[in-house]
Steps between C-alpha positions, in 0.01 A plus 500: 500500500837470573673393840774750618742375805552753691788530722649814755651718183169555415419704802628854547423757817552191753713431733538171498267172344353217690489179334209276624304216361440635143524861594729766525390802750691822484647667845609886523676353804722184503233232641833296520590697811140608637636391816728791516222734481276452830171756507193488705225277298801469236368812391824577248479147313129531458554815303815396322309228368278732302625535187488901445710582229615097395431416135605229295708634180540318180512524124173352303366455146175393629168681439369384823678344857327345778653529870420192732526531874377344805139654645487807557395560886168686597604922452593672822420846404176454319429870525783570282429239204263170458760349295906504482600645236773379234709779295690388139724754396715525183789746438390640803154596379137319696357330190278276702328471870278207582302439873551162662254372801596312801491118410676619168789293355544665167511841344487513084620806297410452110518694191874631556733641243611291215910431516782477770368710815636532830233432750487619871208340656467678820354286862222643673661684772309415796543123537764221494514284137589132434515516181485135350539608099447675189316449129588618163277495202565225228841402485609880621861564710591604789817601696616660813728792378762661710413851597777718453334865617635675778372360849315678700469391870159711690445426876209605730188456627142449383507825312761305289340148520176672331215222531247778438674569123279471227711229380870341599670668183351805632631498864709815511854326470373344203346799315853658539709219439316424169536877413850507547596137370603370843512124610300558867522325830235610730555517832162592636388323825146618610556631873856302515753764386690521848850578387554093547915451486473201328270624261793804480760206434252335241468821306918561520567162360283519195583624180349840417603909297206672759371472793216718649461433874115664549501460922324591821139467478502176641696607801243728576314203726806565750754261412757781431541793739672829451773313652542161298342653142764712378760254585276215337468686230893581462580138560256426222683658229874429638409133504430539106768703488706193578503347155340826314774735518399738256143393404262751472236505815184741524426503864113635537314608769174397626123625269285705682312350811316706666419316825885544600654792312506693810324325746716227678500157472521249825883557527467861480635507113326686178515419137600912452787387748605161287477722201763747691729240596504333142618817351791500745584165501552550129707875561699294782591219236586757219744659749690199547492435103212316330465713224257226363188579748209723447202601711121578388301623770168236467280805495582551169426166409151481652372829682286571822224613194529185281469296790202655561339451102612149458499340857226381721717389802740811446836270433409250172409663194280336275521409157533840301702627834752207411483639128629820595699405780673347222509821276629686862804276568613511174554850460605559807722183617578246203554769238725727668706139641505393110612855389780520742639172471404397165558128399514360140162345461 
């Protein structure tokens, strides 16, 4: 086997790379400045640490590649999977899945493709990485390569961090982004997508052709009223707007939850009502001339009845839900955003 230095070109859907003693950890927040983003329990750094979505890209000849990486920590969500699960894609297309335990430091994928391949080798989505290095058969390559596919920037909550996916290159974002040939960034905190301004200012100064802002649920524990949300939400997307002039934005609505759809919440607030005063936050902001902002209404992209099939707590699909939550945003948010501002990909 061959020894690969690695360095923080290999990585792509992070923020930002730590470099520690013989490691390098991917952020989807900049752990530089992790002082600049106070939550209770430090609940927003524990799930940007995750790695949903974060892959390490590169161009091979090898038949087989081992990833190192420190141990792996004992699973929080055991109910979901015994093992965390590593994803290699190539040209888009899941060629290989293989199950790592706790204690694990290694994941091997063998019998690959003869030639020149571009390899995405996709992080378990549920837990922080140091990843320490990487193997190639015989006397075998490998390269970081730039990746020069439109970027696509996705924020939200845990519907979008997706630790109960069947796999990390089959989180929603993922399933889409490979469809379409987009380079992702997920933005999916699990219970942590609060409308945070400097998470606003962290999305406006990075590079990116879409951006789907997928908001609300989160809010729905009564950190947003009818009063603060709608302006939250419009400072959201004027904050972007900032540096993203004339990007394309999808602005989405809460899935179904049927606990608060009608019923109200501890501040007196609804997810029917969020979903309301989305809409017109987006009809205000066309008005005044962002001709670059759409709106989904979330129902479309998970309903009341698919909720019920493929949820047991009645907010986080499972596996297959993910699947064709994936199939539900596409045609009705990333398609339509691709078809009417079409990039050269």
């Amino acid at each position: 086997m061959r020894q690969i230095e690695l360095d923080k070109s290999w990585f792509e859907g992070a923020v930002e790379i730590e470099k520690g003693d013989g490691y390098l950890k991917p952020w989807r927040l900049p752990c530089s400045r992790r002082h600049l983003f106070p939550s209770p329990n430090d609940g927003l750094f524990n799930a940007a640490e995750h790695c949903s979505g974060v892959r390490l890209r590169f161009l091979t000849d090898s038949s087989s590649l081992t990833l190192h990486f420190q141990p792996l920590p004992p699973l929080e969500r055991p109910e979901t999977s015994h093992l965390y699960i590593f994803d290699l894609t190539i040209d888009g297309e899941l060629v290989a899945s293989k199950g790592v335990g706790a204690g694990g430091e290694s994941v091997t994928f063998e019998q690959l493709p003869e030639g020149e391949k571009i390899v995405e080798l996709w992080l378990p989505q549920h837990v922080g990485m140091k990843v320490t290095g990487l193997e190639t058969a015989g006397k075998a390559d490998a390269r970081a390569v730039d990746d020069v596919r439109p970027r696509w920037i996705t924020y939200g909550s845990s519907l979008t961090h997706c630790v109960r996916a069947h796999g990390p290159s089959r989180i929603w974002p993922a399933i889409v982004a490979r469809r379409h040939g987009l380079n992702l960034t997920s933005l999916g905190y699990g219970g942590q997508c609060h409308l945070d301004p400097l998470v606003a200012m962290m999305i406006r100064d990075m590079p990116a052709d879409y951006i789907t802002l997928k908001v609300g649920i989160n809010t729905v524990s009564g950190s947003l009223s009818a009063r603060t949300f709608p302006a939250a939400v419009m400072g959201l997307v004027q904050i972007i707007r900032e540096k993203h002039e004339q990007t394309p934005v999808g602005l989405v609505s809460p899935i179904g939850y049927p606990p608060h759809e009608t019923t109200p919440n501890r501040v007196d607030y609804t997810i029917g009502a969020m979903r309301e005063a989305i809409a017109d936050v987006q009809v205000r902001l066309r008005k005044a001339g962002d001709r670059h902002l759409l709106y989904t209404n979330g129902l479309k992209v998970f309903s009341l009845d698919e909720i019920a099939t493929y949820t047991l707590d009645q907010c986080h699909p499972n596996g297959d839900g993910i699947l064709l939550m994936a199939d539900n945003f596409d045609r009705e948010v990333m398609t339509p955003l691709l078809e009417a501002f079409p990039r050269e990909r």
